[in-house]
N, C-alpha and C positions, 0 to 999 in steps of 0.2 A: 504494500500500500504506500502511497505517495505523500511526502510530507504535507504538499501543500493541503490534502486531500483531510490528514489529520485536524491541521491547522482550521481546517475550514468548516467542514462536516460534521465532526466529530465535538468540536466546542461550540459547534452553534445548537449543537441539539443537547450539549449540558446546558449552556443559557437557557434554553429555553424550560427545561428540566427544572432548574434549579429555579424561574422566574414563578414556576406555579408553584413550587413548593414557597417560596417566598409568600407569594399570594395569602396563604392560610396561614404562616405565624411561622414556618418552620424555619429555618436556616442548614443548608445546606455543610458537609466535612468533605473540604475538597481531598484530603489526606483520605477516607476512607473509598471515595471513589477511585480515584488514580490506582488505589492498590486492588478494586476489584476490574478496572480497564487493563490494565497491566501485570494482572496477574502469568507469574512463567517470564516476567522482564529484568533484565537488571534494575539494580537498586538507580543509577542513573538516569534510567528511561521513566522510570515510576517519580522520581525526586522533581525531573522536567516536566514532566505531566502536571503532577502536583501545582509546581509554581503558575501551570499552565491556565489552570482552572481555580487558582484562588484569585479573588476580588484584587483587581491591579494588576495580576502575572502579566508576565510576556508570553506572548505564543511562539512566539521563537524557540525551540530548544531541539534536543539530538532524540526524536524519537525513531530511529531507526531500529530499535528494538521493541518496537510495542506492538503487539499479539495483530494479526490482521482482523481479526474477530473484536478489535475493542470497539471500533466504530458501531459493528451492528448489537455489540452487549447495550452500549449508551441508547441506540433508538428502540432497543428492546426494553430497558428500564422506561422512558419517556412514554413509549405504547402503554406497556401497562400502569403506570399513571394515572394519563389520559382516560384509560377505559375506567379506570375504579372512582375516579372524581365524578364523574359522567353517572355511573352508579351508585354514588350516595345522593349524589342531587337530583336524581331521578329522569329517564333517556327523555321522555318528552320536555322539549321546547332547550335543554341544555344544549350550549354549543359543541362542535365535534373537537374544535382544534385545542390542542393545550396554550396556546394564546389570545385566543374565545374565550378560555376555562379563567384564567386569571383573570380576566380583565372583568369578566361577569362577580366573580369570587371577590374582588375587592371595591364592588359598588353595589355588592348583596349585604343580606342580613347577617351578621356576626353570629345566629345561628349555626348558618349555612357554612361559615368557614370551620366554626368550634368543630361540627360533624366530619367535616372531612379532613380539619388536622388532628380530631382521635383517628378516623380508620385506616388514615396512614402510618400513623403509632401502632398499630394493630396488624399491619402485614410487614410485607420485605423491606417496602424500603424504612425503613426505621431505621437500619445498619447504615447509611449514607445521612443522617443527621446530626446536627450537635444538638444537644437538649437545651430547650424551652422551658424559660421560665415568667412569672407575673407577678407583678408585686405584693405581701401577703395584704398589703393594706385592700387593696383592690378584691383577697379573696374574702377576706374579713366581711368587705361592706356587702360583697355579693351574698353569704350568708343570712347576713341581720336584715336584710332583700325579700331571704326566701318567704313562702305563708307562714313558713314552721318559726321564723326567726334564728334558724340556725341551731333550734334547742333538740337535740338529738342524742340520740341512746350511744353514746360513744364507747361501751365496751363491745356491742355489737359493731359498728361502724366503722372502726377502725382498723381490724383485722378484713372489712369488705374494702376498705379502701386500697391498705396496703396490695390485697390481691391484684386491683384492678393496676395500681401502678407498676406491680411486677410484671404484669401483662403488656404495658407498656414502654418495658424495662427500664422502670425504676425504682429502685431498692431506698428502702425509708423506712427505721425501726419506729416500734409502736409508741417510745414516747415522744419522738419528733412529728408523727402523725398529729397525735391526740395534741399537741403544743400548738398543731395550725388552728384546732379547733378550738381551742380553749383560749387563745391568745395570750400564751405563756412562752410561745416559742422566739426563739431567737435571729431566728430568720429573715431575712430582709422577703425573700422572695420564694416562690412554693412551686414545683412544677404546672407547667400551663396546663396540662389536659387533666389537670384537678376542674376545673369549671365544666368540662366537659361532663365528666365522671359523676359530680354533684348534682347534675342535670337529670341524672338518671334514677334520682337518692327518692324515695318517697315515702309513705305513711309504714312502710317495714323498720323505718327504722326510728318511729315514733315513740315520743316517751310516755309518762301519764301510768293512768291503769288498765288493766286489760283483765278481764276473768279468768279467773283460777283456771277453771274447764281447759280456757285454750293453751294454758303450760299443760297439760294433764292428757289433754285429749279426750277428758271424758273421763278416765281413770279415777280409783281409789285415791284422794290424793297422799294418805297416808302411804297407800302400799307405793306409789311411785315415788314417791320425796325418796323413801327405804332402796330401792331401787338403783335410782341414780347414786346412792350415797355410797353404795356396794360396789356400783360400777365403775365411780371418778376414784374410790379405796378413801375416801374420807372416814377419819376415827369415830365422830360422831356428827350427829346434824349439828351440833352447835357448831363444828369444825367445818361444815359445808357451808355455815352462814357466817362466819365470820373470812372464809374465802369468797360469798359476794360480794361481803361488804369491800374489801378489798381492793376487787378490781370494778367496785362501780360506781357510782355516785351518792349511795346510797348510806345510811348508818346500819350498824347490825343491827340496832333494837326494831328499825325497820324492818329489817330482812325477818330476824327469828320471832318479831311478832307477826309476823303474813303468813309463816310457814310453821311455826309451831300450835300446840295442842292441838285439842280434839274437835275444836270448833273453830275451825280457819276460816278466815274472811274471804269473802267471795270474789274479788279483787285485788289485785298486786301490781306491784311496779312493774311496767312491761322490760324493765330491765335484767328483772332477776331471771325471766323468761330468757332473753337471748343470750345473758350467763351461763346459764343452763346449758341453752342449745349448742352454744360455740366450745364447751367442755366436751361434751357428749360426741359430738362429731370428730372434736382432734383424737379424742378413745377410737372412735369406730374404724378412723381412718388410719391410725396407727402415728399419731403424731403426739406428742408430749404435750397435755393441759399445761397450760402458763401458770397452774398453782401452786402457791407455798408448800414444799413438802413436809414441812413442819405440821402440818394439818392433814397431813395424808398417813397409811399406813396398812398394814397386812395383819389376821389375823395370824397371832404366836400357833395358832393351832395347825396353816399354812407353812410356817417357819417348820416344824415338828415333824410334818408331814415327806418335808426335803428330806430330812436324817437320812434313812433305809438307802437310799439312791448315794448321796455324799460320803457313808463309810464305805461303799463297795470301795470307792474310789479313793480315799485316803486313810491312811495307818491308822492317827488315831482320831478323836472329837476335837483335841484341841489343835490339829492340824489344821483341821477344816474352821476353827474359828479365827487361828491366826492369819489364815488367809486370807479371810474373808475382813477381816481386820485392817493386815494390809492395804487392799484393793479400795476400801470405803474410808477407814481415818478413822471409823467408832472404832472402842477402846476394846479389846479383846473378852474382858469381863460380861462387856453390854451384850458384843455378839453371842457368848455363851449362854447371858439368860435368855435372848430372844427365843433361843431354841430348846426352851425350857415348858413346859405344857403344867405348871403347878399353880396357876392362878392367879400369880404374883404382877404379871404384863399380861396386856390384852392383847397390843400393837406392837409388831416391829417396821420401824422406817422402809418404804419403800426402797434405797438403795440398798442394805442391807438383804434383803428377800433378792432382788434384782442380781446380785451379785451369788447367792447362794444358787438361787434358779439356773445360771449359766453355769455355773460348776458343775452344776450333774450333767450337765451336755457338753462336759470336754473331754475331750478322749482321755489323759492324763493329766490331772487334776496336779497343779504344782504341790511340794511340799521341800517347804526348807526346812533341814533337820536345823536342830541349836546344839552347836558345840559342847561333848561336854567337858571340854576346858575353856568354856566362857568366862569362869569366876577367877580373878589371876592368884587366890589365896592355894584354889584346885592345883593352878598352874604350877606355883612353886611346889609344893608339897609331890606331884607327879615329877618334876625337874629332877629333885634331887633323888628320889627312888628310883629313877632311870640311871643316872651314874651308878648307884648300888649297883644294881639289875646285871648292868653291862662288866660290872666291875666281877660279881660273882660269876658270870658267864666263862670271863677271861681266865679266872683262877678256876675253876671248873676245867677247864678246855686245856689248861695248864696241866693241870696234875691227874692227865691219864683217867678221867674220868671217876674222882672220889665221890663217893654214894653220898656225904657229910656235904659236899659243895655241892652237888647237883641235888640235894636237898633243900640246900639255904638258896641258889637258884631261883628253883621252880619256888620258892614262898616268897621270895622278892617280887618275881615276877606276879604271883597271884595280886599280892601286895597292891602293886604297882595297877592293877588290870579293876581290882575294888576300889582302887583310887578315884581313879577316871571316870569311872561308869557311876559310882552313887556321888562323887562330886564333893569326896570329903577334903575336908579343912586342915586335919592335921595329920600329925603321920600316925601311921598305924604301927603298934606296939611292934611286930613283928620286926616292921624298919630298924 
């Protein structure tokens, strides 16, 4: 392919590319295009391309190593474009050309543009943009805007939101979320297709009261509250209500008065509801509930149950707690009672269990012996009974085998062998 043809062709249909993406709010990574035009080029061909296609370049450069195929990749990105803006804005009365498309795009409704710079966030070309952002002041006011006034269940909300922005690849932990909403965060500026996303937000994620019935389904509410408490391993319901109060807006004495006794109130915080539900789901789905493990736990009678399977696999009981010791940090005493069935503990912490449960599914379960000349009083006292040892050996091996020395020998040697093993402190008479 012919330079000028590069020169020409090829950067007139990124312009134009980049002109409609500009149209809806995006901005364009000339760095990440150039390395998908140029992919299989030297770093040289790719570095001039680059300079080629950023705001200013010269088009002048040495691309006689760039793929003959990158021209028709760039009209291949700009088509499909072209067809998927055409597609959000619906085929009747839109224009065909992608310079039609901008120019209609930025004297339409700012609806119109929010829609089609999320659905571009949401397919290919997303990897050819640099991230959009809007001032949070801007998102604040659109908030206190909305009917709701912004006032929303944000322990459900916030893990919907985070999804939605992973989807549009960008990553934002839950208290930088919950910061945009609450106006406690520190940010000047909030991702753009946050407005988008908000757009979408409605009476699901409403606060207030809502009927018991509808956490329940209908259900027992007692046998279901028991239920859930079983399933999330919460130690008691007081312990399940003091992990909503927690993670929600709410006090406990709210929570454990909605949800306790035998005459519960027909109505609750529609919050404790999506607590609930956003628990239950990261259980079902295999993902870690974000609650306190301090509140969570197994019964000991679960703990007891391991034994039978953890001896086959190691020597003795206290192998298997010092290991289990190790792997968690609790104190090797605690892990012994957990696995004690006398009535004394109810709950052992779920790492604990967690860590016991994998043991018995390992082929060879470790065990590290304890030395027994751990104790250095052992040490000395075996020290010097060893020079004996060797010493009646020598005088034994000396004198032609006398019955007298190879008698005081083998009791040095016994000696020396009861030393080591029960870990005694002094020398024994014998020595």
């Amino acid at each position: 392919m012919a330079v000028d043809a590069l020169t020409g062709d090829l950067l007139d249909t990124y312009r134009t590319y980049s002109d409609l993406l500009t149209a809806v709010g995006h901005s364009v990574n000339p760095s990440a295009i150039a390395g998908y035009l140029a992919d299989g080029a030297d770093d040289g061909t790719r570095d001039a391309l680059e300079e080629a296609l950023s705001p200013g370049g010269k088009a002048a450069g040495d691309f006689q190593g760039l793929p003959e195929t990158a021209s028709e990749k760039m009209e291949g990105l700009l088509r499909k474009l072209t067809d998927e803006v055409v597609g959000v804005l619906g085929d009747s009365g839109a224009p065909e050309t992608a310079e039609e498309l901008a120019e209609t795009l930025r004297e339409g409704t700012e609806g119109d543009r929010l829609r089609v710079e999320d659905a571009i966030l949401l397919n290919g070309h997303r990897q050819f943009l640099r991230p959009s952002y809007c001032p949070i002041d801007d998102f604040r006011r659109a908030l206190e805007a909305r009917e709701d006034g912004g006032d929303l269940a944000l322990v459900k909300l916030v893990p919907f939101i985070r999804r939605e922005l992973d989807r549009r690849g960008v990553a934002a932990g839950a208290d930088r979320v919950r910061g945009w909403f609450t106006g406690k965060s520190r940010d000047e500026a909030v991702p753009a297709c946050l407005k988008q996303i908000m757009s979408g937000v409605n009476g699901e994620f409403k606060t207030g009261l809502i009927a018991l019935d509808e956490m329940t389904g209908g259900a027992d509410a007692d046998e279901w509250l028991e239920d859930v408490r079983q399933t999330l391993k919460f130690r008691s319901h007081s312990s399940m209500h003091k992990a909503i109060a927690q993670a929600t807006s709410l006090k406990y004495d709210c929570v454990h008065k909605a949800l306790s006794g035998r005459r519960k109130a027909q109505r609750i915080q529609a919050e404790i509801k999506y607590c609930l539900e956003m628990w239950l789901e990261d259980e079902q789905e295999g993902r870690e509930p974000g609650i306190d493990e301090d509140l969570r736990g197994v019964p000991v009678s679960e703990m007891h149950g391991l034994l039978p399977e953890l001896e086959r696999k190691f020597r003795t009981k206290e192998d298997i707690y010092r290991v289990i010791s190790e792997r968690t940090g609790v104190k090797t005493g605690s892990v012994r009672r957990y696995f004690q069935s006398n009535g004394q503990l109810k709950y052992a912490p779920l790492a604990v269990y967690r860590c016991a449960a994998a043991l018995t599914s390992e082929e060879a379960a470790p065990v590290r012996r304890t030395s027994y000349l751990v104790d250095s009083r052992t040490r000395r006292i075996a020290e010097r009974l060893a020079e004996k040892v060797n010493e009646a050996l020598t005088s034994w091996q000396d004198d032609d085998g006398d019955e007298d020395l190879e008698y005081t020998y083998r009791e040095l040697r016994r000696a020396l062998i009861l030393t080591i093993k029960e870990r005694r402190r002094t020398t024994p008479v014998q020595a």
